[in-house]
Structure formats: structure tokens, C-alpha cells
PDB file of N, CA, C and O in Angstrom, chain B, residues numbered from 101:
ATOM      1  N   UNK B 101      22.239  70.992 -23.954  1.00  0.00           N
ATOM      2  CA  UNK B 101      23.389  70.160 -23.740  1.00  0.00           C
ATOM      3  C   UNK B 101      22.897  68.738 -23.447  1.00  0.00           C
ATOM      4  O   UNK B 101      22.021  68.574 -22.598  1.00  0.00           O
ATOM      5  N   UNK B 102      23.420  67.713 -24.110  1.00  0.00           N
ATOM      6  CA  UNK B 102      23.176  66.701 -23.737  1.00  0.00           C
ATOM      7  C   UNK B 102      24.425  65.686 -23.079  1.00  0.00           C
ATOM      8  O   UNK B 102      25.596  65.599 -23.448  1.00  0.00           O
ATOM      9  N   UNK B 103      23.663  64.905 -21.885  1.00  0.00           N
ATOM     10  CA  UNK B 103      24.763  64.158 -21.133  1.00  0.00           C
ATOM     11  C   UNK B 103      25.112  62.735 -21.596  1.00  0.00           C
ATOM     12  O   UNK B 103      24.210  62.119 -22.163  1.00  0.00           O
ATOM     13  N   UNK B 104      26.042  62.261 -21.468  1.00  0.00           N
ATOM     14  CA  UNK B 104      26.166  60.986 -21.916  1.00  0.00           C
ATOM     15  C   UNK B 104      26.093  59.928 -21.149  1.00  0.00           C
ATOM     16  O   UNK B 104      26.841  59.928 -20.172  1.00  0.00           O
ATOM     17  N   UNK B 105      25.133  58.663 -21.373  1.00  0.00           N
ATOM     18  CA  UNK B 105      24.689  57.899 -21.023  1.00  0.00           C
ATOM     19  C   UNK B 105      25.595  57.082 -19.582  1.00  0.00           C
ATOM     20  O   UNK B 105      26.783  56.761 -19.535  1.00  0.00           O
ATOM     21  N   UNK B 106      24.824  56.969 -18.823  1.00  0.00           N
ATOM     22  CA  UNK B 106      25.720  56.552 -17.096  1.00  0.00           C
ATOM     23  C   UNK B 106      25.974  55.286 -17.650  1.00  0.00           C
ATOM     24  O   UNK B 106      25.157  54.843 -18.457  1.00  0.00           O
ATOM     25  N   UNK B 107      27.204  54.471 -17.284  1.00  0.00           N
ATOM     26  CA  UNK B 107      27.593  53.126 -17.499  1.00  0.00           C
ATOM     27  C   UNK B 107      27.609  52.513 -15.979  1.00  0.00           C
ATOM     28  O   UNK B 107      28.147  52.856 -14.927  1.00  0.00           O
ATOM     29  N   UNK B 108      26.655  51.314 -16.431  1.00  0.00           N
ATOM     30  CA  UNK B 108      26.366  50.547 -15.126  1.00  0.00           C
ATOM     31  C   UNK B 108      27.407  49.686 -15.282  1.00  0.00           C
ATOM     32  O   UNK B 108      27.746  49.240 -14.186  1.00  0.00           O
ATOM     33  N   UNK B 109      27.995  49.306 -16.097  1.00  0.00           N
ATOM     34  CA  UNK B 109      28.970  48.359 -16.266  1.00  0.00           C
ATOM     35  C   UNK B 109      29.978  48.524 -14.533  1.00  0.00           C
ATOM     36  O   UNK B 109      30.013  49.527 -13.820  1.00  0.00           O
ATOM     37  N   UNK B 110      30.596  47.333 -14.315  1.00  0.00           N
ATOM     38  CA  UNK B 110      31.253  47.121 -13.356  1.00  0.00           C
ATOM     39  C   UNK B 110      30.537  47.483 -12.015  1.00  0.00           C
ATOM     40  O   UNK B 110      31.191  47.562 -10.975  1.00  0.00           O
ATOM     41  N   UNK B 111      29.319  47.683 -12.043  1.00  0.00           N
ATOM     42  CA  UNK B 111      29.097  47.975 -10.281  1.00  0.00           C
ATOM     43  C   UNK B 111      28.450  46.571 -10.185  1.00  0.00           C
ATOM     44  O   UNK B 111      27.511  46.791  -9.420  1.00  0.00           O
ATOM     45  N   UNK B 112      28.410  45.595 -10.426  1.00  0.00           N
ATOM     46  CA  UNK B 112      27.963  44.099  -9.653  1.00  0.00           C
ATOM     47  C   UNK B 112      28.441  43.902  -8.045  1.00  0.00           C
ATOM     48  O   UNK B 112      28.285  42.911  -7.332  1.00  0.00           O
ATOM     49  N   UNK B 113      29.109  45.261  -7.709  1.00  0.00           N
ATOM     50  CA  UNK B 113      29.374  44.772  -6.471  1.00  0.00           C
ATOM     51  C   UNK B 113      28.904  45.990  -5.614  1.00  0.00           C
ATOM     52  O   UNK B 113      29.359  46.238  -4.497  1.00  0.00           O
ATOM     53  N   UNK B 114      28.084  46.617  -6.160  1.00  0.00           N
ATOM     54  CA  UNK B 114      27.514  47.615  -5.380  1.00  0.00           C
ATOM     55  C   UNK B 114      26.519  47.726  -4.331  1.00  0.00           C
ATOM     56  O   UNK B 114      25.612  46.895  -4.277  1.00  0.00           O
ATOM     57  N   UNK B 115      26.610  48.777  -3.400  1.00  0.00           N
ATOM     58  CA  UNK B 115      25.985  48.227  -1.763  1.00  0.00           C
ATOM     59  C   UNK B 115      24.281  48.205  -2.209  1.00  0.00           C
ATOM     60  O   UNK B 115      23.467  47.629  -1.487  1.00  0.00           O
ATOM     61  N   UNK B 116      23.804  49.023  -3.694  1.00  0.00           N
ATOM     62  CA  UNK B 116      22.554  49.422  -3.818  1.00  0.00           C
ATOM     63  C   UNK B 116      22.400  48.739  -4.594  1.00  0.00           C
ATOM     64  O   UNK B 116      23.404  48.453  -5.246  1.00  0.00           O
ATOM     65  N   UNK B 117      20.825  47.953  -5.059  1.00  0.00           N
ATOM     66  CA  UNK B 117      20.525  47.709  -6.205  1.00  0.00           C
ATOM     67  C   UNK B 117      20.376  48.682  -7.128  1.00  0.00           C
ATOM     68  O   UNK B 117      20.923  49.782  -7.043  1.00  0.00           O
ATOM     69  N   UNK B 118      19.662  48.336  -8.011  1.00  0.00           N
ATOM     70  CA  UNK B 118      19.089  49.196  -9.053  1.00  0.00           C
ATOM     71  C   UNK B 118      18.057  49.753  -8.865  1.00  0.00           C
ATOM     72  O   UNK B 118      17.797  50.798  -9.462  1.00  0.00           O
ATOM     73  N   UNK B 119      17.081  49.104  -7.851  1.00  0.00           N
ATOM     74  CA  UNK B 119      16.108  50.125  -7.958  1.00  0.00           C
ATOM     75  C   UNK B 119      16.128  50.757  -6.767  1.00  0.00           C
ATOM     76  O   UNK B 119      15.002  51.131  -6.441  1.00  0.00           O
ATOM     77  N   UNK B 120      17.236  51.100  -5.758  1.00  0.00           N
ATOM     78  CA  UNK B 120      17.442  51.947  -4.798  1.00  0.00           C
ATOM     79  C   UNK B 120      18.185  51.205  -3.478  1.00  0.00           C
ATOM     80  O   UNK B 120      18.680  50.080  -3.402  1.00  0.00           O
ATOM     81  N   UNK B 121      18.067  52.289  -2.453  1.00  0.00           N
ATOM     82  CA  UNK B 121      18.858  51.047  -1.057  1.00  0.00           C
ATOM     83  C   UNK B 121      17.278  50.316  -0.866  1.00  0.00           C
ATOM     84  O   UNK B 121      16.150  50.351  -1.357  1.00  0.00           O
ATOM     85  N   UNK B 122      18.122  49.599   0.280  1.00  0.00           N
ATOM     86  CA  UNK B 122      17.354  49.091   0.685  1.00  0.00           C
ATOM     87  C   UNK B 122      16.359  49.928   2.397  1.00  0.00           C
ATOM     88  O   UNK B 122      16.994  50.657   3.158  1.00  0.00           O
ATOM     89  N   UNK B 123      15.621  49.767   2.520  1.00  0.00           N
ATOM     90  CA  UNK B 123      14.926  50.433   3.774  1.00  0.00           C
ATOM     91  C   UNK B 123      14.407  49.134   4.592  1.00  0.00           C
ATOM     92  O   UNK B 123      14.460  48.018   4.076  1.00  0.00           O
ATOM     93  N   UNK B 124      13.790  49.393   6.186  1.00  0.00           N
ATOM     94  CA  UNK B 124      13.343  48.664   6.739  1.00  0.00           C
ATOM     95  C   UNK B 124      11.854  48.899   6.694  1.00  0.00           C
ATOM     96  O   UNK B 124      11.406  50.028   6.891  1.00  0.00           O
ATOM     97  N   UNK B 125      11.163  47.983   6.469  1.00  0.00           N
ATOM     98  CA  UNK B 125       9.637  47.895   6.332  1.00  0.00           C
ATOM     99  C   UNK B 125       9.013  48.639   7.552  1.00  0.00           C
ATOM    100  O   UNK B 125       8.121  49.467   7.369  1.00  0.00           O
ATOM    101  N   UNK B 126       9.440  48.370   8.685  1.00  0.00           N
ATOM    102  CA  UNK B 126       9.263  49.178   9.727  1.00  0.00           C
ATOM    103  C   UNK B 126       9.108  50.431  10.281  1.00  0.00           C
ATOM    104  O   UNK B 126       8.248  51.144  10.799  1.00  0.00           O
ATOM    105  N   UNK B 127      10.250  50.422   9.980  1.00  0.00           N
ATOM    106  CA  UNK B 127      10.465  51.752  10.598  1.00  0.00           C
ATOM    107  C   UNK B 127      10.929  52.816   9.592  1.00  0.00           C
ATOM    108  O   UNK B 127      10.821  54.010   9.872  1.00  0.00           O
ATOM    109  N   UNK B 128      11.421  52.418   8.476  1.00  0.00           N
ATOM    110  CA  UNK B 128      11.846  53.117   7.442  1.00  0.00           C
ATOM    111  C   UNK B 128      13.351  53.886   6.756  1.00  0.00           C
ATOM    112  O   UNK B 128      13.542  54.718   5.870  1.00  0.00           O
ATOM    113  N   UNK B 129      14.456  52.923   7.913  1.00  0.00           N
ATOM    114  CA  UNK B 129      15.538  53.228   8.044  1.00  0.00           C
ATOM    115  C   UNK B 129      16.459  52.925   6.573  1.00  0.00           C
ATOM    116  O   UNK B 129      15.960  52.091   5.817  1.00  0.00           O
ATOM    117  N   UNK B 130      17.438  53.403   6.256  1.00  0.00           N
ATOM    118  CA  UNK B 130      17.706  52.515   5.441  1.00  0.00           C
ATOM    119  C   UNK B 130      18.956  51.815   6.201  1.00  0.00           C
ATOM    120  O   UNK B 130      19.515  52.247   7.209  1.00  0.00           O
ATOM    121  N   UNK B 131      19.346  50.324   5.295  1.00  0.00           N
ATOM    122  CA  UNK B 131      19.942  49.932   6.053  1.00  0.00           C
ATOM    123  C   UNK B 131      20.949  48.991   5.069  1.00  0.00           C
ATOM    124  O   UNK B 131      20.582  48.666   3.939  1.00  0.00           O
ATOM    125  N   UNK B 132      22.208  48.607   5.603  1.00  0.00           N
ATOM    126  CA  UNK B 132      23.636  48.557   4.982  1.00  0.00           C
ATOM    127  C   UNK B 132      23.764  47.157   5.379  1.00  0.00           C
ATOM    128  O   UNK B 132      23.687  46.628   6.487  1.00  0.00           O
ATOM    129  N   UNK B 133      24.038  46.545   3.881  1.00  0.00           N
ATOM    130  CA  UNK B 133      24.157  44.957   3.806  1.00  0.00           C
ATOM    131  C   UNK B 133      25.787  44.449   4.506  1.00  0.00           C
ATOM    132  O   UNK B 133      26.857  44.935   4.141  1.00  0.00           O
ATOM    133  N   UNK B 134      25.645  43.487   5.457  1.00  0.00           N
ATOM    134  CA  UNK B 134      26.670  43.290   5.975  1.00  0.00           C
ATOM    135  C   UNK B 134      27.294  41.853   4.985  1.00  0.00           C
ATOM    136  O   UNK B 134      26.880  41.554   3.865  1.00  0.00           O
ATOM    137  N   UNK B 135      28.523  41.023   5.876  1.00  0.00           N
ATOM    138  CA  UNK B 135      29.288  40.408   5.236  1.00  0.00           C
ATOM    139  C   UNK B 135      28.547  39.157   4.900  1.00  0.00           C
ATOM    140  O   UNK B 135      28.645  38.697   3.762  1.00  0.00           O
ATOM    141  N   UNK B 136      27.803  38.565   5.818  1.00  0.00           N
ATOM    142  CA  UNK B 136      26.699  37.496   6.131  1.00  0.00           C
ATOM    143  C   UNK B 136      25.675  37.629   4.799  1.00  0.00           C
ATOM    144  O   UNK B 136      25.529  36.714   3.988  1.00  0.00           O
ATOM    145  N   UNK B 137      25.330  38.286   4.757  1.00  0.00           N
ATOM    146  CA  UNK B 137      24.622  38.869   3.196  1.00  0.00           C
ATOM    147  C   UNK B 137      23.186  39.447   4.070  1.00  0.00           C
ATOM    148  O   UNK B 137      22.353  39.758   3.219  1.00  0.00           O
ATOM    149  N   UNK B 138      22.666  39.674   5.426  1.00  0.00           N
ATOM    150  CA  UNK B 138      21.842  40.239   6.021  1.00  0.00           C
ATOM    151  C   UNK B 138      21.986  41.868   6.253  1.00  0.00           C
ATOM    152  O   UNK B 138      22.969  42.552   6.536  1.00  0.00           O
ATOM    153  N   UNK B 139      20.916  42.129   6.071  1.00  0.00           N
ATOM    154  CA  UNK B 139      20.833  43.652   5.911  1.00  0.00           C
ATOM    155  C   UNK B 139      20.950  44.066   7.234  1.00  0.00           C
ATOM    156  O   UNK B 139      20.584  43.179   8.005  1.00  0.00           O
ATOM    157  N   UNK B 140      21.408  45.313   7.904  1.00  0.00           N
ATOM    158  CA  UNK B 140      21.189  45.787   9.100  1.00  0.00           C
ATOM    159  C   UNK B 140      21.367  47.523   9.009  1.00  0.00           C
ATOM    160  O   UNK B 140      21.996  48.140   8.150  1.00  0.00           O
ATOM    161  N   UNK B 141      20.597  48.092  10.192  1.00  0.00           N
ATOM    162  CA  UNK B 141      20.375  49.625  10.421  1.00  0.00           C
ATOM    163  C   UNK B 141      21.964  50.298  10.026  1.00  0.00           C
ATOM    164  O   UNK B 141      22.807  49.472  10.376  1.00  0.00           O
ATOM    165  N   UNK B 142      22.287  50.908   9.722  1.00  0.00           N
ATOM    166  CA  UNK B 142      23.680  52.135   9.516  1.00  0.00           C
ATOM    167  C   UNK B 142      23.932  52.092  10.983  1.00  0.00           C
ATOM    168  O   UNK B 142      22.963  52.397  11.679  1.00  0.00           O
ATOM    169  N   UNK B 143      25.083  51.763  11.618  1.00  0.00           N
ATOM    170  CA  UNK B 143      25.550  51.964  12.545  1.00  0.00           C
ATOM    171  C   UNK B 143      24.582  51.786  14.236  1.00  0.00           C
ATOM    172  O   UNK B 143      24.591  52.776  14.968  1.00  0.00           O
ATOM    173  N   UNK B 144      24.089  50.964  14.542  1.00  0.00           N
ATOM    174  CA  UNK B 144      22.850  50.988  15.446  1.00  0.00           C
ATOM    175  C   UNK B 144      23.724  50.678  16.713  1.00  0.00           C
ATOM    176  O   UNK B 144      24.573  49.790  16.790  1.00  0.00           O
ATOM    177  N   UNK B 145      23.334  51.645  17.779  1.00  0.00           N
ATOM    178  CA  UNK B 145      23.519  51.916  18.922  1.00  0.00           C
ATOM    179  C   UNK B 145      22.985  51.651  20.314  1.00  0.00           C
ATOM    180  O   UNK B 145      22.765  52.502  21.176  1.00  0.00           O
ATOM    181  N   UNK B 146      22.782  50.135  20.419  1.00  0.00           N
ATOM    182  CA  UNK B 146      22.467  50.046  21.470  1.00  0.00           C
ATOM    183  C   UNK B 146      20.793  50.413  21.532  1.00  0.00           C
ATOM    184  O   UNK B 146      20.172  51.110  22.335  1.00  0.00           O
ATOM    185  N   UNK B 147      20.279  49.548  20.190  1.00  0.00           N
ATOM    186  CA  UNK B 147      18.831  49.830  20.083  1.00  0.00           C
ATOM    187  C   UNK B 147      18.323  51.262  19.012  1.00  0.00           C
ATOM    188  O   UNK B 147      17.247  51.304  18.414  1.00  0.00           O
ATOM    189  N   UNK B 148      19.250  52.206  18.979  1.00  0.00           N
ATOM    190  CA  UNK B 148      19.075  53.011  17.879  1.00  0.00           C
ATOM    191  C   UNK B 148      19.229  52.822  16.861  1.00  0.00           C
ATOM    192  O   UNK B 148      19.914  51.883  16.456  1.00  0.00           O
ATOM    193  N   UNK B 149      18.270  54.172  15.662  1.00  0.00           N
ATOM    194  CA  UNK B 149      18.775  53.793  14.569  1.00  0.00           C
ATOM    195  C   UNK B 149      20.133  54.922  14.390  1.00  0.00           C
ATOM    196  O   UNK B 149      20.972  55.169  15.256  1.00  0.00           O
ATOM    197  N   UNK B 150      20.049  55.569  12.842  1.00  0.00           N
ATOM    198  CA  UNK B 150      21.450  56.299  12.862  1.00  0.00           C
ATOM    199  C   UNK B 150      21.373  57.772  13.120  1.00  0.00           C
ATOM    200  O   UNK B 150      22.363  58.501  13.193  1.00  0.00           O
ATOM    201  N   UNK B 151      19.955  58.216  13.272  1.00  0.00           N
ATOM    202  CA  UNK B 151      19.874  59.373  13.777  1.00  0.00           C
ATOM    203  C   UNK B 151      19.550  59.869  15.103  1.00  0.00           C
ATOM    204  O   UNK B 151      19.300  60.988  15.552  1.00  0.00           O
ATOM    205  N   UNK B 152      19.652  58.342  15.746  1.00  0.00           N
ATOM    206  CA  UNK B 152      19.340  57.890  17.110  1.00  0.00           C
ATOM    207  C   UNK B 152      18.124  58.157  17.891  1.00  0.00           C
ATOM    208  O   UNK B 152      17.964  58.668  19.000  1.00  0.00           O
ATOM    209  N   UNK B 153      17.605  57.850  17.338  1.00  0.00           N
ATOM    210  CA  UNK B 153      15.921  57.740  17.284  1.00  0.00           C
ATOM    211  C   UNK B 153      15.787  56.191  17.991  1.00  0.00           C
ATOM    212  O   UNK B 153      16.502  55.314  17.506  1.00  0.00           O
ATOM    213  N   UNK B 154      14.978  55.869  19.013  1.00  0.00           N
ATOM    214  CA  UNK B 154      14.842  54.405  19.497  1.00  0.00           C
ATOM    215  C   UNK B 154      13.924  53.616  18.499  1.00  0.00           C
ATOM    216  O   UNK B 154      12.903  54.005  17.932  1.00  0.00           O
ATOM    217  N   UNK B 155      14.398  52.710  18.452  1.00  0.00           N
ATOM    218  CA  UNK B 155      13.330  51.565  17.088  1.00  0.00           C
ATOM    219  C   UNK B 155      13.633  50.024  18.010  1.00  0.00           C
ATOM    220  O   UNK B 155      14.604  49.712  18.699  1.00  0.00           O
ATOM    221  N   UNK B 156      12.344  49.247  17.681  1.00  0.00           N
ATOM    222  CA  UNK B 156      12.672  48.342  18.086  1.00  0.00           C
ATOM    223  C   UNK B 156      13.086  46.997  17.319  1.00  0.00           C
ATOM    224  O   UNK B 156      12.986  45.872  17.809  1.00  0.00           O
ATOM    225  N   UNK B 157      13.740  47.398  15.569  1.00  0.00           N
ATOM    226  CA  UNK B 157      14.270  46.676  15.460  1.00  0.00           C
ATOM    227  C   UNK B 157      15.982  47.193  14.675  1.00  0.00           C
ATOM    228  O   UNK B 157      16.487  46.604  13.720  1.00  0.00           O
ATOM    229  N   UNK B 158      16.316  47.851  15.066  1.00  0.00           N
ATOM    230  CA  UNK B 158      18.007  48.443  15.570  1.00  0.00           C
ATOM    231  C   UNK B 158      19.065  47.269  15.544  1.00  0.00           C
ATOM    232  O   UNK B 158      20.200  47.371  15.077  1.00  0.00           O
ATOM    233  N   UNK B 159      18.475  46.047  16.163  1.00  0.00           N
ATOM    234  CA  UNK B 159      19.750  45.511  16.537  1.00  0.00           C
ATOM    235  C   UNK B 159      19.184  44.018  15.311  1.00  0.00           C
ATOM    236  O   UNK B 159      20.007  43.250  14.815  1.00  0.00           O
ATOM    237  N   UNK B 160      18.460  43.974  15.190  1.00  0.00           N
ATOM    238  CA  UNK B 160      18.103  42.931  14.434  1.00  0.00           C
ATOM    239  C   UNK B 160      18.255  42.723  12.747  1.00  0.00           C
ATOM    240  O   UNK B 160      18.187  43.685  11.982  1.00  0.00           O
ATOM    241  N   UNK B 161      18.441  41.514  12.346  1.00  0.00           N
ATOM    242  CA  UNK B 161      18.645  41.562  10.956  1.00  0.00           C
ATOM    243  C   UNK B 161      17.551  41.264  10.295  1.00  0.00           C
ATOM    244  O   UNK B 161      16.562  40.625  10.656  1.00  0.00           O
ATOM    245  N   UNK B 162      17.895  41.962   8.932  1.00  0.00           N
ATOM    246  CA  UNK B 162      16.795  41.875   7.684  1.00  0.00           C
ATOM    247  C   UNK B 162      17.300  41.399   6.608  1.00  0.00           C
ATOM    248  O   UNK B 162      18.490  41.295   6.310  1.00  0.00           O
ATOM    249  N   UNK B 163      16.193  41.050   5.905  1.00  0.00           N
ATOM    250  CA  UNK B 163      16.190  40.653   4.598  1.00  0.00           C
ATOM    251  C   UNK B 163      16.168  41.676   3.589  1.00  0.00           C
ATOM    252  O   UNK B 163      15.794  42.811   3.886  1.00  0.00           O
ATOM    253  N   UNK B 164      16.494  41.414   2.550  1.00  0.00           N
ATOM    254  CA  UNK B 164      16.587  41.905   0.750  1.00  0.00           C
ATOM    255  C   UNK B 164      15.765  42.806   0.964  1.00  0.00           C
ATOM    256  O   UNK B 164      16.023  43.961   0.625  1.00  0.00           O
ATOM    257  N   UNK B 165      14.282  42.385   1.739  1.00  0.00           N
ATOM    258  CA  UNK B 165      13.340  43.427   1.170  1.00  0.00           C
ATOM    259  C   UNK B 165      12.605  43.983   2.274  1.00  0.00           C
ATOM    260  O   UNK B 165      11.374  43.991   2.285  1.00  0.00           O
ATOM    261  N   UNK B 166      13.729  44.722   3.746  1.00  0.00           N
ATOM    262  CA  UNK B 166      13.629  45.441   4.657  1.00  0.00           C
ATOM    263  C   UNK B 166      13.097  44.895   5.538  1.00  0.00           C
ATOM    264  O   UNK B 166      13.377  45.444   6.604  1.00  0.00           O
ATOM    265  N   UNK B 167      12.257  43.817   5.678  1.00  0.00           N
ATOM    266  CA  UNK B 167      11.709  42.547   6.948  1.00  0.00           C
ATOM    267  C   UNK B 167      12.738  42.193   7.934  1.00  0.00           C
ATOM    268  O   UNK B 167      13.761  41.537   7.741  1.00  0.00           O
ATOM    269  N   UNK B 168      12.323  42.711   8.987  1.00  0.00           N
ATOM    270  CA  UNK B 168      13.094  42.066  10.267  1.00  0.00           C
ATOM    271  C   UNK B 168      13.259  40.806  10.402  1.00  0.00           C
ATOM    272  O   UNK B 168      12.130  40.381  10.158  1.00  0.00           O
ATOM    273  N   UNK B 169      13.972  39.828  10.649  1.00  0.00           N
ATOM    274  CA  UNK B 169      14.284  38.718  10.632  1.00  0.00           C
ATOM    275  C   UNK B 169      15.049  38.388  12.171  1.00  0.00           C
ATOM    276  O   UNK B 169      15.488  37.266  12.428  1.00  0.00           O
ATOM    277  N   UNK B 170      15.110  39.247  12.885  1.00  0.00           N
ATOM    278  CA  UNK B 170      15.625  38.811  14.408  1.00  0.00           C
ATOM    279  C   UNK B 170      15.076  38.944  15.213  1.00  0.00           C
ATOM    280  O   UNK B 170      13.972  39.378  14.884  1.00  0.00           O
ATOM    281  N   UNK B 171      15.190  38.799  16.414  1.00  0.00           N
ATOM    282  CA  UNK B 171      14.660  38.310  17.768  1.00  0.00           C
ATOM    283  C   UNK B 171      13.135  38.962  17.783  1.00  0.00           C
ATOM    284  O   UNK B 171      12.206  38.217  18.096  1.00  0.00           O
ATOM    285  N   UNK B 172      12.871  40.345  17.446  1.00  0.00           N
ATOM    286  CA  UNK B 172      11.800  40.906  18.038  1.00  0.00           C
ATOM    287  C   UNK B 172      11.098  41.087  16.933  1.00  0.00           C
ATOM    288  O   UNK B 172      10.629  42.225  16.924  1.00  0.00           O
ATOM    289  N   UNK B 173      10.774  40.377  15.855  1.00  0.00           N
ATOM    290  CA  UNK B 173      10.456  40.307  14.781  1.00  0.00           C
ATOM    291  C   UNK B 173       9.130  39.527  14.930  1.00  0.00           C
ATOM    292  O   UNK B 173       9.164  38.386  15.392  1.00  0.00           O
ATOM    293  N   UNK B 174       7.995  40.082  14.566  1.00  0.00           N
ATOM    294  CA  UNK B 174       6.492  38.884  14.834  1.00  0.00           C
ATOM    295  C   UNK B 174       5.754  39.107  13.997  1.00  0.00           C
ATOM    296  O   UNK B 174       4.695  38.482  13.925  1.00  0.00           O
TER     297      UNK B 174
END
């Protein structure tokens, strides 16, 4: 049986690129582009990530390509 070809057409507004989500270099979370266009952890809790595991960069924002970019970032 053969399937017919996936149409990428119309997802330009999709939360994933093409070549996958995005993750944090760190720690390895993946993490959900907010309105600002900065990436951040799935739901972070007061320093957690989403399986609530402590990380120390939870509350901080990232870039495109999973790099912490806030406060505790060095």
C-alpha cells in the first residue's frame, strides 16, 4: 500500500520547524515559543521543568536554537 504524500502547505504558522521542536541545550527540555518570539520550558513552575524535575534554567528565555538567554545564563 502506498501513502500519499504529507502536504506541508499551510503550516507557516506552526509551533515546530521542520526539522523538529525545539529543545534546551541544557538541560534538554523541549520548549514552546511564546508571543515575544522567545522560546521557553512547557509550563515551568516555579523553577521546574514540565515533568517537574528542578533545572536551573525553567524560568528563563531562549533562543531558536535552545540557548538560555536569561538571568542565569553564563
Amino acid at each position: 500500500m502506498t501513502y500519499p504524500a504529507f502536504d506541508t502547505n499551510g503550516l507557516a504558522g506552526a509551533a515546530e520547524s521542520y526539522s523538529g521542536p525545539v529543545t534546551c541545550s541544557s538541560c534538554g527540555c523541549r520548549l514552546e515559543r511564546s508571543a515575544t518570539g522567545n522560546w521557553h520550558h512547557f509550563s515551568p513552575m516555579a523553577g521546574r521543568d514540565a515533568r517537574g524535575c528542578k533545572v536551573g534554567c525553567a524560568d528563563d528565555a531562549h533562543d531558536a536554537s535552545g540557548n538560555s538567554t536569561g538571568p542565569s545564563a553564563s
